[in-house]
C-alpha positions in Angstrom: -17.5 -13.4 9.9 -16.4 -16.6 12.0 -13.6 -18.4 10.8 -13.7 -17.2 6.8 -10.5 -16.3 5.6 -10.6 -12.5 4.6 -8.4 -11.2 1.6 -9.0 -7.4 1.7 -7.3 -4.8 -0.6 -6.9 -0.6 0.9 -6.4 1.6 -2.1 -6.1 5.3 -2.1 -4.0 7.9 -3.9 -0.8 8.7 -2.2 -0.7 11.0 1.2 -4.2 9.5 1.6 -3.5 7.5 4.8 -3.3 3.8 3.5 -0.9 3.2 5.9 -3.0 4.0 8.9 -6.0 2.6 7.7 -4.1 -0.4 7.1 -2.7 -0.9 10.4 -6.1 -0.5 12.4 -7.8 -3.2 10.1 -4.7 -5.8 10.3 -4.5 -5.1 14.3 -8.4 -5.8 14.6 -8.6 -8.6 12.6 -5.6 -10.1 12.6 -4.4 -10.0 9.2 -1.3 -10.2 8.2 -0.6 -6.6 6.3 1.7 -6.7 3.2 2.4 -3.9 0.6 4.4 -3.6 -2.6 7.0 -1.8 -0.8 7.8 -4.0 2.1 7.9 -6.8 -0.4 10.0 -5.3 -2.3 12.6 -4.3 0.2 12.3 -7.5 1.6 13.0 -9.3 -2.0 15.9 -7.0 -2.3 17.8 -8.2 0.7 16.6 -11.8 0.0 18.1 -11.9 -3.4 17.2 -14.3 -5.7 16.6 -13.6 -9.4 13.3 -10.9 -9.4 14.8 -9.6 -6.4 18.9 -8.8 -8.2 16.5 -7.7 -10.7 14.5 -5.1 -8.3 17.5 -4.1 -6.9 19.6 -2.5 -9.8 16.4 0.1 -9.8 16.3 0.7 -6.3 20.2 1.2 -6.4 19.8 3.9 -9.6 17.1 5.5 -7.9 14.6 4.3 -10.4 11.3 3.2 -10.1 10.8 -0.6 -10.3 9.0 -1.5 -13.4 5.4 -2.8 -12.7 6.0 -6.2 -14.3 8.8 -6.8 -11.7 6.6 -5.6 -8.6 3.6 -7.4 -9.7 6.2 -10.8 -10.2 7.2 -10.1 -6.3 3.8 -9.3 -4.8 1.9 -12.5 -6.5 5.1 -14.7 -5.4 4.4 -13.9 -1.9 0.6 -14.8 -2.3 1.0 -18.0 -3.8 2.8 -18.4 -0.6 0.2 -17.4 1.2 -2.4 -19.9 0.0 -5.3 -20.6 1.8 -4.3 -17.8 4.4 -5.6 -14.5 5.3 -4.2 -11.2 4.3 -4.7 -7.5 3.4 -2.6 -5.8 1.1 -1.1 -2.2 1.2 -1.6 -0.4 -2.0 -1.8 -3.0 -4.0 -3.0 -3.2 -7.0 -2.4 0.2 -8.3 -2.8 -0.5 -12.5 -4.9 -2.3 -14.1 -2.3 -5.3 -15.1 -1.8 -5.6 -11.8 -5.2 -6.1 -10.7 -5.6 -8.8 -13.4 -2.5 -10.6 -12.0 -3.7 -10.3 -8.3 -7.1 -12.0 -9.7 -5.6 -15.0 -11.2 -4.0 -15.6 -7.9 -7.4 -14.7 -5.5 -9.7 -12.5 -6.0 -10.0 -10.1 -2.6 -13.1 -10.4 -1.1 -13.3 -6.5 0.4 -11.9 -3.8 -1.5 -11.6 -0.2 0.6 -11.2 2.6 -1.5 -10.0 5.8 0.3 -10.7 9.3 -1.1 -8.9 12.2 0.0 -9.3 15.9 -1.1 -6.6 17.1 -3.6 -5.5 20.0 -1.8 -5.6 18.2 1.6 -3.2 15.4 -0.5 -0.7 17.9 -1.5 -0.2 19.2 1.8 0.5 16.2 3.2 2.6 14.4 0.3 4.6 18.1 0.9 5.2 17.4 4.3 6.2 13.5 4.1 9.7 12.5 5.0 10.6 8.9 5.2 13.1 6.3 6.7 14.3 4.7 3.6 15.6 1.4 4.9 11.9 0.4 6.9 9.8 2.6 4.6 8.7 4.1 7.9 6.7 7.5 7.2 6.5 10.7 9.1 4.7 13.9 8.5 6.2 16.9 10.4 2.8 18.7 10.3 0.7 15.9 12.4 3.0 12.6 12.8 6.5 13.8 13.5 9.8 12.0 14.5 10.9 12.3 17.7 14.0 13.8 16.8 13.8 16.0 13.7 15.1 14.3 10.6 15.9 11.2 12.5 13.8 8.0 12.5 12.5 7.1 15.7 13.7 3.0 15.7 17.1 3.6 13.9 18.1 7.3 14.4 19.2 7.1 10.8 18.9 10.0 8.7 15.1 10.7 6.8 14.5 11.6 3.5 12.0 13.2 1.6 11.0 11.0 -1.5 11.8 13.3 -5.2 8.0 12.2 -5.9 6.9 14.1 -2.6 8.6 17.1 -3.6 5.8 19.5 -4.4 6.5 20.1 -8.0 5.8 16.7 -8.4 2.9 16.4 -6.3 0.4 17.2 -9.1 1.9 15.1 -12.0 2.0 12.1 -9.6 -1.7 12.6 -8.7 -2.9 12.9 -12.2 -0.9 9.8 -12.9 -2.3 7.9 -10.0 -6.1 8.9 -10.7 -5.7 7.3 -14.6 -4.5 4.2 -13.2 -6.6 3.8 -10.8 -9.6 4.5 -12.6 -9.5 0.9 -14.6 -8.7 -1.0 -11.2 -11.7 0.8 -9.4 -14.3 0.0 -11.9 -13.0 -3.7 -12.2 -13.7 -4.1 -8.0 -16.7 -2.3 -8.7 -18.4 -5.6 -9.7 -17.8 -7.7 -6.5 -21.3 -8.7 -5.4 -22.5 -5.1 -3.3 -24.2 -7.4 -0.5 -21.0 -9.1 0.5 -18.7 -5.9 0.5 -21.3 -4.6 2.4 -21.2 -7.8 4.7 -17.8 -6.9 5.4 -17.2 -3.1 5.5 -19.8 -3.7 8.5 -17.7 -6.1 10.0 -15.1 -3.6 9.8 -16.9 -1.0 11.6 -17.9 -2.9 14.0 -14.8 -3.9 14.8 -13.2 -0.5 14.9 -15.8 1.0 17.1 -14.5 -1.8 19.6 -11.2 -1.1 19.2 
């Protein structure tokens, strides 16, 4: 790829293993790894005007409208201009996409696809460190210390969206938003996506 500046986007329902994925491409390559959480929480203790606003739903236990999360994500990549990065989950609706494109257009889009059973098992068996947004799974990624977090020894939670009578309202609702953003990254050129998930496998196989 030599020295191109890569913008590359990881989307996948939820229990699908973004996370992970995302990790091993940022270590590889480089990339600096951002997500709608992480910017989130980080907006929240920053202040500032979208981030008060952010934060009297994250104090209420209420999900943070998409307007406001798409206002914090593209604020941080306007930041970012002219550098590499690879976001986290990011866009997951169709507005959001839109907004990500008037700010760059990502030049690899990974789309993960997981099994719904094999989702809700794992969604069931989430727990996470609220302050970090660190994530455990007590069937194959445990905590050290059951319940704790491994960093902080603080207390883990288990997300109300994780609980399994959720599980299968939150999946439909992913799948119809997602449907809109997946068929608008459908028509990056094929031969450069290809370009790059080869890149990526390559890299990985090093690793």
């Amino acid at each position: 790829m030599g020295s191109r500046v890569l913008r590359a986007v990881v989307l996948g329902p939820p229990g699908s293993g973004k996370g992970t994925v995302c990790e091993r491409i940022a270590r590889s390559f480089g990339l600096p790894r951002l997500s709608g959480g992480r910017v989130l929480r980080e907006s929240v203790r920053a202040g500032g005007e979208v981030g008060a606003l952010a934060k009297q739903y994250v104090e209420r236990g209420l999900p943070v409208p998409d307007h406001v999360l798409t206002r914090l994500v593209t604020a941080e990549l306007q930041r970012r201009r002219g550098e590499p990065w690879l976001l986290d989950g990011f866009p997951r609706t169709l507005g959001q996409a839109e907004a990500l494109d008037r700010v760059c257009r990502p030049d690899l889009v990974i789309g993960l696809h997981v099994p719904f059973e094999t989702l809700k098992d794992r969604l069931g068996a989430r727990w996470v460190h609220p302050r970090s947004g660190r994530v455990y799974n007590v069937d194959f990624d445990p905590p050290h210390v059951h319940g704790l977090d491994d960093l902080t020894g603080e207390p883990l939670v288990q997300r109300r969206d994780d609980r399994p009578e959720a599980v299968a309202a939150r999946l439909r609702s992913y799948r119809e938003a997602a449907k809109p953003v997946m068929e608008l990254y459908s028509k990056i050129p094929p031969v450069r996506a290809e370009e790059e998930s080869e890149a990526l496998l390559r890299a990985e196989d090093q690793d």
